[in-house]
PDB file of N, CA, C, O and CB in Angstrom:
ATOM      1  N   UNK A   1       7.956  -5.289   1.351  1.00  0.00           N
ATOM      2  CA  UNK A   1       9.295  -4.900   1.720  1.00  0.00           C
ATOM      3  C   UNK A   1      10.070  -4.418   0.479  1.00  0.00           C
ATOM      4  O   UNK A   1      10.812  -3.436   0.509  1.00  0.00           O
ATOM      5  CB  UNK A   1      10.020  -6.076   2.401  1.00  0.00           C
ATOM      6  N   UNK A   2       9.842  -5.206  -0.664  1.00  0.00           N
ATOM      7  CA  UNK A   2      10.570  -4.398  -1.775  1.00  0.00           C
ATOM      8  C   UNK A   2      10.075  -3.096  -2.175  1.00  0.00           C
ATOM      9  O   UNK A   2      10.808  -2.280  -2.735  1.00  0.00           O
ATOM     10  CB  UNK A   2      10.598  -5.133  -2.975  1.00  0.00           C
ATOM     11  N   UNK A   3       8.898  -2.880  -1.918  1.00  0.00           N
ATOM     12  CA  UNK A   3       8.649  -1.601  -2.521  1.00  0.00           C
ATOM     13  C   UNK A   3       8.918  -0.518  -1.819  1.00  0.00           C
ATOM     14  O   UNK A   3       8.534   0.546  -2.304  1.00  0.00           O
ATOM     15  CB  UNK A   3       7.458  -1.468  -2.886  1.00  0.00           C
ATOM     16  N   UNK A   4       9.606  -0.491  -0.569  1.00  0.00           N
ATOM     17  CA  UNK A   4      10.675   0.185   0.377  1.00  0.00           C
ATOM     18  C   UNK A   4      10.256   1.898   0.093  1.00  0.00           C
ATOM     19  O   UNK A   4      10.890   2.879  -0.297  1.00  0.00           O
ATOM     20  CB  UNK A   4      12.565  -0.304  -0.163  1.00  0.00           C
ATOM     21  N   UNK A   5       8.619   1.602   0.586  1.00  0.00           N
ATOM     22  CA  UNK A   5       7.642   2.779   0.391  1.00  0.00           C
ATOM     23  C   UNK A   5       8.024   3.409   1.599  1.00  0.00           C
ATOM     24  O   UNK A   5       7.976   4.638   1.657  1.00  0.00           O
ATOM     25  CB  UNK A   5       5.979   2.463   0.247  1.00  0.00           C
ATOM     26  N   UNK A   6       8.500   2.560   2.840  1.00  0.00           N
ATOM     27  CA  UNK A   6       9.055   4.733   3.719  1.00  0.00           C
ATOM     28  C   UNK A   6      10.017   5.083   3.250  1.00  0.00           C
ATOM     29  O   UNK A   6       9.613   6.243   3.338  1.00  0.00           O
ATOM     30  CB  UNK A   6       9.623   5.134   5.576  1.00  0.00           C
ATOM     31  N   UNK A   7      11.334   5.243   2.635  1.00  0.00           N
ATOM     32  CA  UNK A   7      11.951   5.362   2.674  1.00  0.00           C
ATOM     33  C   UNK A   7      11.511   6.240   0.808  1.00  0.00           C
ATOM     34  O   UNK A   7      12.001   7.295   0.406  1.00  0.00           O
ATOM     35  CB  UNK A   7      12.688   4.293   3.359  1.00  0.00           C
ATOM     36  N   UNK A   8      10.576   5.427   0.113  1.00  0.00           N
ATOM     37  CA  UNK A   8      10.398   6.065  -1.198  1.00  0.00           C
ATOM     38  C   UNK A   8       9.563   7.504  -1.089  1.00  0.00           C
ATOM     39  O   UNK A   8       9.784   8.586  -1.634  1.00  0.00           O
ATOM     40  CB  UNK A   8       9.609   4.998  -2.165  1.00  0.00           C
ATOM     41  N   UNK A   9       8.649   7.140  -0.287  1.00  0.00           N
ATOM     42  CA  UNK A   9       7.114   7.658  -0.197  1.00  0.00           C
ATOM     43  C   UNK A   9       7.094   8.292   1.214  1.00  0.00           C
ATOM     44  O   UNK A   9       6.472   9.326   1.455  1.00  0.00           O
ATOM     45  CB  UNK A   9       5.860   6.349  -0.346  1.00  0.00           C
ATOM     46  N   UNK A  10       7.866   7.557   2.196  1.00  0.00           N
ATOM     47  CA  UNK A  10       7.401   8.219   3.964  1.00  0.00           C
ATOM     48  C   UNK A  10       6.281   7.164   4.095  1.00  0.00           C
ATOM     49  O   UNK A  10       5.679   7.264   5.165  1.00  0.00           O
ATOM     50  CB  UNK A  10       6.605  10.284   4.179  1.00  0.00           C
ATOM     51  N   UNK A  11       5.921   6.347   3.419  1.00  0.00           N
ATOM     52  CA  UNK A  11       4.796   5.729   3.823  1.00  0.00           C
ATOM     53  C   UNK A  11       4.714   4.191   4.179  1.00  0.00           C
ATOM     54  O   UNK A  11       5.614   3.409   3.871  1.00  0.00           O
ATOM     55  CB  UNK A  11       3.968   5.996   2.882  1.00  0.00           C
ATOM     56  N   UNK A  12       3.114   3.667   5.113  1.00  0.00           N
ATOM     57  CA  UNK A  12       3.165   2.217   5.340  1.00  0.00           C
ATOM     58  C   UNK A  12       2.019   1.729   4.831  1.00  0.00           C
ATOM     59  O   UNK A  12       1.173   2.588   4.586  1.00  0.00           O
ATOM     60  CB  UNK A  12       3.320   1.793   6.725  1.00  0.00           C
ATOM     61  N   UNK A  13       1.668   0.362   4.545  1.00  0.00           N
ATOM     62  CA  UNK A  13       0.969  -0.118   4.015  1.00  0.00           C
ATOM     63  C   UNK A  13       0.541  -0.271   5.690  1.00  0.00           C
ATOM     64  O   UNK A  13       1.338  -0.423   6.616  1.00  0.00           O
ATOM     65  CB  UNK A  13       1.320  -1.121   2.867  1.00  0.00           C
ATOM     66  N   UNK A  14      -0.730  -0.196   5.770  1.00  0.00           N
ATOM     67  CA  UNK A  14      -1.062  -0.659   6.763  1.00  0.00           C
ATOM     68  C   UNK A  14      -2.363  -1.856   6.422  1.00  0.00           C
ATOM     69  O   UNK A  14      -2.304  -2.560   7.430  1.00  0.00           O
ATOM     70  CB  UNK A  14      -1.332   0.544   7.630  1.00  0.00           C
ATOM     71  N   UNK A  15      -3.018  -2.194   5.905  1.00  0.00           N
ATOM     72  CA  UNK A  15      -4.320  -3.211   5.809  1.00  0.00           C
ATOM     73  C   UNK A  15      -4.097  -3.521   4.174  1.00  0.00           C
ATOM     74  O   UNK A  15      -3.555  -2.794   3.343  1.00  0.00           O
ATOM     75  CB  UNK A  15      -6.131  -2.368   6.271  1.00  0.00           C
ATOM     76  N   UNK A  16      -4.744  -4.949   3.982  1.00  0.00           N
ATOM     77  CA  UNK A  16      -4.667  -5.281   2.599  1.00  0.00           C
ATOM     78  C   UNK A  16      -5.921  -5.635   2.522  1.00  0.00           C
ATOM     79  O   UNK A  16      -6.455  -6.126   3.517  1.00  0.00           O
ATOM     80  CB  UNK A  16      -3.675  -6.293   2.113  1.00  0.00           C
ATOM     81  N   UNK A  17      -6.692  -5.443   1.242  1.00  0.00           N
ATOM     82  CA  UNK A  17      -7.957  -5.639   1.038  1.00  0.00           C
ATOM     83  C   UNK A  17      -8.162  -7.332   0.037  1.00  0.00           C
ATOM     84  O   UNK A  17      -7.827  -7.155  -1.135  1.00  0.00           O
ATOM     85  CB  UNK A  17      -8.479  -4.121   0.240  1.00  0.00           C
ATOM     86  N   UNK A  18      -8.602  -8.732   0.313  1.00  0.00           N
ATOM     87  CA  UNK A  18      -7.914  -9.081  -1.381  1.00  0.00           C
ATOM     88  C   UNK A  18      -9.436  -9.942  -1.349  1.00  0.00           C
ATOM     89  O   UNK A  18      -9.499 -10.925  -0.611  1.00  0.00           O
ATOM     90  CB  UNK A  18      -5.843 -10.304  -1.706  1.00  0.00           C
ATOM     91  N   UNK A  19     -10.301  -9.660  -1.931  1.00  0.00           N
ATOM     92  CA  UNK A  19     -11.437 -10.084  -1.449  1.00  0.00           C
ATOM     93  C   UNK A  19     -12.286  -9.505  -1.000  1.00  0.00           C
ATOM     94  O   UNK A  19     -12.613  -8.361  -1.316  1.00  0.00           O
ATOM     95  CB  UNK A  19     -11.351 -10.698  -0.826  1.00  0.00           C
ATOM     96  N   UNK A  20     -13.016 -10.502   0.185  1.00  0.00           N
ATOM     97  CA  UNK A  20     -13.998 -10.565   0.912  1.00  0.00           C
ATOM     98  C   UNK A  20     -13.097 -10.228   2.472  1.00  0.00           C
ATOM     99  O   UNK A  20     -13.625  -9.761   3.481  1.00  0.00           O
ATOM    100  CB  UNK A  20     -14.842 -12.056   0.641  1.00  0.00           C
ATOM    101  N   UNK A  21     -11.577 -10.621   2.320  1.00  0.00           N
ATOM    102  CA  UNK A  21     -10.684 -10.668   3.486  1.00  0.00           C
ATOM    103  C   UNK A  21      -9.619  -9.703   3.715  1.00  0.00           C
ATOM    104  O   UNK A  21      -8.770  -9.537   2.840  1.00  0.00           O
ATOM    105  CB  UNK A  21     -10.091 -11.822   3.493  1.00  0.00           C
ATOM    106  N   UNK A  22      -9.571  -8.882   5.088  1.00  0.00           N
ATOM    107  CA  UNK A  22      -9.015  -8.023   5.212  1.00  0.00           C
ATOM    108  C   UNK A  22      -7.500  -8.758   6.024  1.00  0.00           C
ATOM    109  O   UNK A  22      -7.544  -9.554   6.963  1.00  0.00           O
ATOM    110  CB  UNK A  22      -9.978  -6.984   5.840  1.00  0.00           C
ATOM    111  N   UNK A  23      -6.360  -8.283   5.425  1.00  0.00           N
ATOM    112  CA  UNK A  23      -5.088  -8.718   6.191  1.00  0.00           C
ATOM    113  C   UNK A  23      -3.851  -7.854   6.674  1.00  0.00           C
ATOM    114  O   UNK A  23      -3.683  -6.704   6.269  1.00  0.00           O
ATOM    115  CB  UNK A  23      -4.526  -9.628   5.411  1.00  0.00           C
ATOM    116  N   UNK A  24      -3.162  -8.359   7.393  1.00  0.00           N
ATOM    117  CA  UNK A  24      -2.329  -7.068   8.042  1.00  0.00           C
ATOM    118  C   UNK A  24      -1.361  -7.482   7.398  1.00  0.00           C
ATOM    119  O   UNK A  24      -0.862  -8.587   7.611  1.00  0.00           O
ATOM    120  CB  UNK A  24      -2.052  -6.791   9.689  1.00  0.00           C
ATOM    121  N   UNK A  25      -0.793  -6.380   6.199  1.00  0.00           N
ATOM    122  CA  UNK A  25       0.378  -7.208   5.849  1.00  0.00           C
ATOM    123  C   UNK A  25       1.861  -6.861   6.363  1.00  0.00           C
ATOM    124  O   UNK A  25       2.221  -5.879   7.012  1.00  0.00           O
ATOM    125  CB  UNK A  25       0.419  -7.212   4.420  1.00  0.00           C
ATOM    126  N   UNK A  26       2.717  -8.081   5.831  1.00  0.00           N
ATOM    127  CA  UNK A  26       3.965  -8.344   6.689  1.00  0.00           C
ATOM    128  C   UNK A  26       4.922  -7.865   5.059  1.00  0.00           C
ATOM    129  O   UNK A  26       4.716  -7.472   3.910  1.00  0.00           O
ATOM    130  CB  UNK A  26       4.146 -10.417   7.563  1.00  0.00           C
ATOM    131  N   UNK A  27       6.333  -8.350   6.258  1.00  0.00           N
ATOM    132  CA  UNK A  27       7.150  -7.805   4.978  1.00  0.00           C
ATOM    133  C   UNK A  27       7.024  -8.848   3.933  1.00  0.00           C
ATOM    134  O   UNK A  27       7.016  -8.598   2.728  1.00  0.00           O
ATOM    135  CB  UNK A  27       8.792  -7.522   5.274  1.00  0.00           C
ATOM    136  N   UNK A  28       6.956  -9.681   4.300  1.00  0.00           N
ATOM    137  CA  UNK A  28       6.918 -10.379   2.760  1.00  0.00           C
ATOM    138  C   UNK A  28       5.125 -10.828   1.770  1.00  0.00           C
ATOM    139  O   UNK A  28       4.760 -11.477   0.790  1.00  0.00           O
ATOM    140  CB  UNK A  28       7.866 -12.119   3.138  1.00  0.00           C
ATOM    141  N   UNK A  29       4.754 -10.289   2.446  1.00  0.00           N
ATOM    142  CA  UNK A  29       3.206 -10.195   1.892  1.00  0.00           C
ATOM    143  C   UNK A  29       3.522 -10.137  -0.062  1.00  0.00           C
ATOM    144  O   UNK A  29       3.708  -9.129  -0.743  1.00  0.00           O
ATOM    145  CB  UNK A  29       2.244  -8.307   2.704  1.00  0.00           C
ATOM    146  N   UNK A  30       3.504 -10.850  -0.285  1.00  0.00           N
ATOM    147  CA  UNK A  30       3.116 -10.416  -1.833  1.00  0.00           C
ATOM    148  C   UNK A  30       2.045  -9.357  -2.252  1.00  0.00           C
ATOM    149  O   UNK A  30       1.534  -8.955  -1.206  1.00  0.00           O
ATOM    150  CB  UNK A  30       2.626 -11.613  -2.517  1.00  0.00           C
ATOM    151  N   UNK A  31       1.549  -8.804  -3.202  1.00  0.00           N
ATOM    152  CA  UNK A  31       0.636  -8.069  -3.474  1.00  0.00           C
ATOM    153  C   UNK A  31       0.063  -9.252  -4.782  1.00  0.00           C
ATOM    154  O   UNK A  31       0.773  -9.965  -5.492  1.00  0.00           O
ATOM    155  CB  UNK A  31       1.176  -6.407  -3.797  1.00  0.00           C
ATOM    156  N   UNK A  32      -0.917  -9.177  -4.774  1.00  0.00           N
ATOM    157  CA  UNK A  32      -1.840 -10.131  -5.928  1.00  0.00           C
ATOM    158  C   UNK A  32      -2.883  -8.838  -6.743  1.00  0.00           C
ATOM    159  O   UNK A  32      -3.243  -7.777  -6.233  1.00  0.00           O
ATOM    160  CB  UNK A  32      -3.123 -11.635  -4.869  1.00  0.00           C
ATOM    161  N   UNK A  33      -3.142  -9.267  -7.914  1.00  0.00           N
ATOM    162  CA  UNK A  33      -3.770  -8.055  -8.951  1.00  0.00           C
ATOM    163  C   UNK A  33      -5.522  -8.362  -8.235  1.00  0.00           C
ATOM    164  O   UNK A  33      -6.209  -9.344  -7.954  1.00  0.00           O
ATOM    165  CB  UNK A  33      -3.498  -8.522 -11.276  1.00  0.00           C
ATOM    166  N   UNK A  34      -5.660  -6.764  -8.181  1.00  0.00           N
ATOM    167  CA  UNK A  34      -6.688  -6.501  -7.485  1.00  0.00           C
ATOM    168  C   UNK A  34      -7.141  -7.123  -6.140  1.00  0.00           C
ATOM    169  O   UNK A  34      -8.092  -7.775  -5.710  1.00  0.00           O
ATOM    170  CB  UNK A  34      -7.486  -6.637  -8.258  1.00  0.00           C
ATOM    171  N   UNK A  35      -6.008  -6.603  -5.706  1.00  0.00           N
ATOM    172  CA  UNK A  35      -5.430  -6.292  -4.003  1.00  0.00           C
ATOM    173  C   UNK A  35      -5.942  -4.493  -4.105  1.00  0.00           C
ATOM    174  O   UNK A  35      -6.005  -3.678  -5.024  1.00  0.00           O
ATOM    175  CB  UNK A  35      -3.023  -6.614  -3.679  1.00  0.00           C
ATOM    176  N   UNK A  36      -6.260  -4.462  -2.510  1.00  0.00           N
ATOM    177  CA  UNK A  36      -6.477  -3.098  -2.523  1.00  0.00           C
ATOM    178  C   UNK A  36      -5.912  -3.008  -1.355  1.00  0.00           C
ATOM    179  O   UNK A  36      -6.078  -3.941  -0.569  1.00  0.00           O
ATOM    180  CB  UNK A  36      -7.835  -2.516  -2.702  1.00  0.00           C
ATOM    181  N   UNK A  37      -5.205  -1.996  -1.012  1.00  0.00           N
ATOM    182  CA  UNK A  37      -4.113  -1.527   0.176  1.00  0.00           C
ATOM    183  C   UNK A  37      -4.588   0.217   0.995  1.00  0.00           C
ATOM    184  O   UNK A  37      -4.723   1.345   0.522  1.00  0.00           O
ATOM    185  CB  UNK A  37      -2.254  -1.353  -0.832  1.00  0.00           C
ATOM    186  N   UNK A  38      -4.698  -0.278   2.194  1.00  0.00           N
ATOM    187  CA  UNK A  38      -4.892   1.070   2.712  1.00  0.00           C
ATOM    188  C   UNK A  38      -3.372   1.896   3.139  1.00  0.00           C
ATOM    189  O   UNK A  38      -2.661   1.350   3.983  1.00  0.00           O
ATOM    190  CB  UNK A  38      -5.911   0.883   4.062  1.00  0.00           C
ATOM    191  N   UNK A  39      -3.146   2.563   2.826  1.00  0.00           N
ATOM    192  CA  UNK A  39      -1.561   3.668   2.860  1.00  0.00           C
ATOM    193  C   UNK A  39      -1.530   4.497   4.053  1.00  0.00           C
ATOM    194  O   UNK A  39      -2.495   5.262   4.039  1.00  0.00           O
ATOM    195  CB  UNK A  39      -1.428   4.949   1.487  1.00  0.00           C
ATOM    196  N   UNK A  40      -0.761   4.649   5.130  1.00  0.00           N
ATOM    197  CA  UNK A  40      -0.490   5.942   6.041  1.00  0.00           C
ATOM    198  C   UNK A  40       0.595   6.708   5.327  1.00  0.00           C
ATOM    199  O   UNK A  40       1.651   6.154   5.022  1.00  0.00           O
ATOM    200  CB  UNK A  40       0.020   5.573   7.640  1.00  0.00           C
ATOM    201  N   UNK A  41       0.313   8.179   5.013  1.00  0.00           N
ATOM    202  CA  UNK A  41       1.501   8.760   4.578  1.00  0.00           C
ATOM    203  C   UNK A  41       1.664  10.377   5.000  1.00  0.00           C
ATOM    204  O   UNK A  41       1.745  10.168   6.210  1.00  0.00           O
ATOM    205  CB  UNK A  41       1.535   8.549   3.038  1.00  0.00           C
ATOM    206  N   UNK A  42       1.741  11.436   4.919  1.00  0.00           N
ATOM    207  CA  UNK A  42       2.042  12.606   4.883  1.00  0.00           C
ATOM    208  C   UNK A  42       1.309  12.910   3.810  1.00  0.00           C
ATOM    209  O   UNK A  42       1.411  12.454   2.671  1.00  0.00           O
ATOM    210  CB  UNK A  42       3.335  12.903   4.890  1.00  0.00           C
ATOM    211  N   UNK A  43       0.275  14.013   4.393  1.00  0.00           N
ATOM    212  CA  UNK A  43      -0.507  14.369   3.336  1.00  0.00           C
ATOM    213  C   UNK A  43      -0.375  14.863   1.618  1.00  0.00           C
ATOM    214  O   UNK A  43      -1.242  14.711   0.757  1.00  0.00           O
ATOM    215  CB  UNK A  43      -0.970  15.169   3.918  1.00  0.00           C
ATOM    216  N   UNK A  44       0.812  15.408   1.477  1.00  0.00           N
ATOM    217  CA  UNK A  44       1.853  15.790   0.269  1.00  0.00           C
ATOM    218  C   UNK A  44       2.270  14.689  -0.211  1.00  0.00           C
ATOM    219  O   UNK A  44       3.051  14.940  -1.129  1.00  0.00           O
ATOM    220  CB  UNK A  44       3.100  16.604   0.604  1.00  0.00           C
ATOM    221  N   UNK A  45       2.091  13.142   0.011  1.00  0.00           N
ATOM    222  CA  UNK A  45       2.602  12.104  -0.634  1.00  0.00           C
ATOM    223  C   UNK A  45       1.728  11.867  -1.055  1.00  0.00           C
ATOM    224  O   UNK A  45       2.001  11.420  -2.169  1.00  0.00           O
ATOM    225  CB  UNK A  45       3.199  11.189  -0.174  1.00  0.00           C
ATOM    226  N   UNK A  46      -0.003  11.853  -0.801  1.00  0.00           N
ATOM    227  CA  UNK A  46      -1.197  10.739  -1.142  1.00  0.00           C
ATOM    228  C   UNK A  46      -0.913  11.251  -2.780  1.00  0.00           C
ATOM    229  O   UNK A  46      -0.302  10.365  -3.379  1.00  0.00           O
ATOM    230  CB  UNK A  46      -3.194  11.024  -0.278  1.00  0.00           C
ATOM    231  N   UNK A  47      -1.109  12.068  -3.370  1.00  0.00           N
ATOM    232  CA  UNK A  47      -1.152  11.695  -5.100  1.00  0.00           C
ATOM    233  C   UNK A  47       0.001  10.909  -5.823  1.00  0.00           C
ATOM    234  O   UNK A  47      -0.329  10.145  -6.731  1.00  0.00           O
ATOM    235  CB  UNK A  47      -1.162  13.088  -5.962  1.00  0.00           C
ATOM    236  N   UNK A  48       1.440  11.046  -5.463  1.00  0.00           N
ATOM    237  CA  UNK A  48       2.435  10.373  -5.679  1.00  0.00           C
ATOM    238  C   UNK A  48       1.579   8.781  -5.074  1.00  0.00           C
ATOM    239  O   UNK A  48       1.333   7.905  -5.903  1.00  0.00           O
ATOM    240  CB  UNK A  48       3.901  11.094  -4.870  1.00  0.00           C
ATOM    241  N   UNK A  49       1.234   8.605  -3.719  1.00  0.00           N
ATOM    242  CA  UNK A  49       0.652   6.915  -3.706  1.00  0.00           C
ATOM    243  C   UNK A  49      -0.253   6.545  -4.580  1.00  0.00           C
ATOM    244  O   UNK A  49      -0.511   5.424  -5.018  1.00  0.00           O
ATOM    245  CB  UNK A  49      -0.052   6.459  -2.461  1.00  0.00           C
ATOM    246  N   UNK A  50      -0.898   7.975  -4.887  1.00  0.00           N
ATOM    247  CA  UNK A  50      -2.517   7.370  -6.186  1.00  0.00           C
ATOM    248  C   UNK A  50      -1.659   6.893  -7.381  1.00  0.00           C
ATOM    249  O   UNK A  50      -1.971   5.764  -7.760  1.00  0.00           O
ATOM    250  CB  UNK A  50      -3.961   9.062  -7.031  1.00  0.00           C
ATOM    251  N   UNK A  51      -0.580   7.524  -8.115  1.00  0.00           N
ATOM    252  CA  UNK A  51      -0.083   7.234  -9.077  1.00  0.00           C
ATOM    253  C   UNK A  51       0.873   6.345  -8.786  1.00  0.00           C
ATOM    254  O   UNK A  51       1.291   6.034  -9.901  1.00  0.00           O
ATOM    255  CB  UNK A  51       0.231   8.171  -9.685  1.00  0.00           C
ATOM    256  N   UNK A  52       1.332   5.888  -8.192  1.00  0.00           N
ATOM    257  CA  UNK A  52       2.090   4.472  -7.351  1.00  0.00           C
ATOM    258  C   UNK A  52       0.932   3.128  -7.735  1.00  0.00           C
ATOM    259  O   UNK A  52       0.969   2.429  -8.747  1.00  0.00           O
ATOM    260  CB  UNK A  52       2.172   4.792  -5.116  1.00  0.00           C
ATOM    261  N   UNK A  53       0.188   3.061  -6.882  1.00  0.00           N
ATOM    262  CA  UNK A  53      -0.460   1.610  -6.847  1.00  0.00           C
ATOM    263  C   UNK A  53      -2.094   2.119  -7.604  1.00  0.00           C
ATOM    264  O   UNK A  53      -3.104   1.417  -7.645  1.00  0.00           O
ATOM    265  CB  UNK A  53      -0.574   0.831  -4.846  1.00  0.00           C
ATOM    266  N   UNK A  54      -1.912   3.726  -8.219  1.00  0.00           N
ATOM    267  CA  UNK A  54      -3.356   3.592  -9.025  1.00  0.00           C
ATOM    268  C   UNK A  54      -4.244   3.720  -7.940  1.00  0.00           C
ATOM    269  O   UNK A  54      -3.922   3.466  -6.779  1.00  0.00           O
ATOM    270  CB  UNK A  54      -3.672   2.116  -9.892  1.00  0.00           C
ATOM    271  N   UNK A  55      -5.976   4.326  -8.494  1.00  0.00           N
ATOM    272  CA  UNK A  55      -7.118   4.552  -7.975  1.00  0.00           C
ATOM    273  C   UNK A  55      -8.283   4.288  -8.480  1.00  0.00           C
ATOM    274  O   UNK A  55      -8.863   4.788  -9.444  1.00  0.00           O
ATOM    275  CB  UNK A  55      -7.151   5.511  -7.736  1.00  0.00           C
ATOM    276  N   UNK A  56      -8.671   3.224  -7.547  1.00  0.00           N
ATOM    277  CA  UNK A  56     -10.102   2.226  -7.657  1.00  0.00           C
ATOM    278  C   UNK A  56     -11.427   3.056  -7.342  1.00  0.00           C
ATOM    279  O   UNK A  56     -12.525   2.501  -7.377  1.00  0.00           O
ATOM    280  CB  UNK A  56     -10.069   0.864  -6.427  1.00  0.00           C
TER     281      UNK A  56
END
């Protein structure tokens, strides 16, 4: 919720990767280092998201 990515980006986090375990995250989901996040966005945003949360 803080990173108030539609409104930055147009975009949603939709799935969190953190592990072995896949989760749907909520607004208050924390993000933990080496979390991996799947993004819905408008195709003209995905490099602004690569340079946002970086590419694994």
């Amino acid at each position: 919720m803080d990173l108030d990515l539609p409104r930055t980006f147009g975009a949603v986090v939709t799935r969190l990767r953190r592990g072995d375990v896949e989760l749907v995250p909520k607004g208050h989901t924390v993000l933990e280092l080496g979390d991996r996040v799947r993004v819905l966005t408008e195709r003209d945003q995905i490099e602004a998201m690569t340079r946002f949360f970086g590419d694994s």
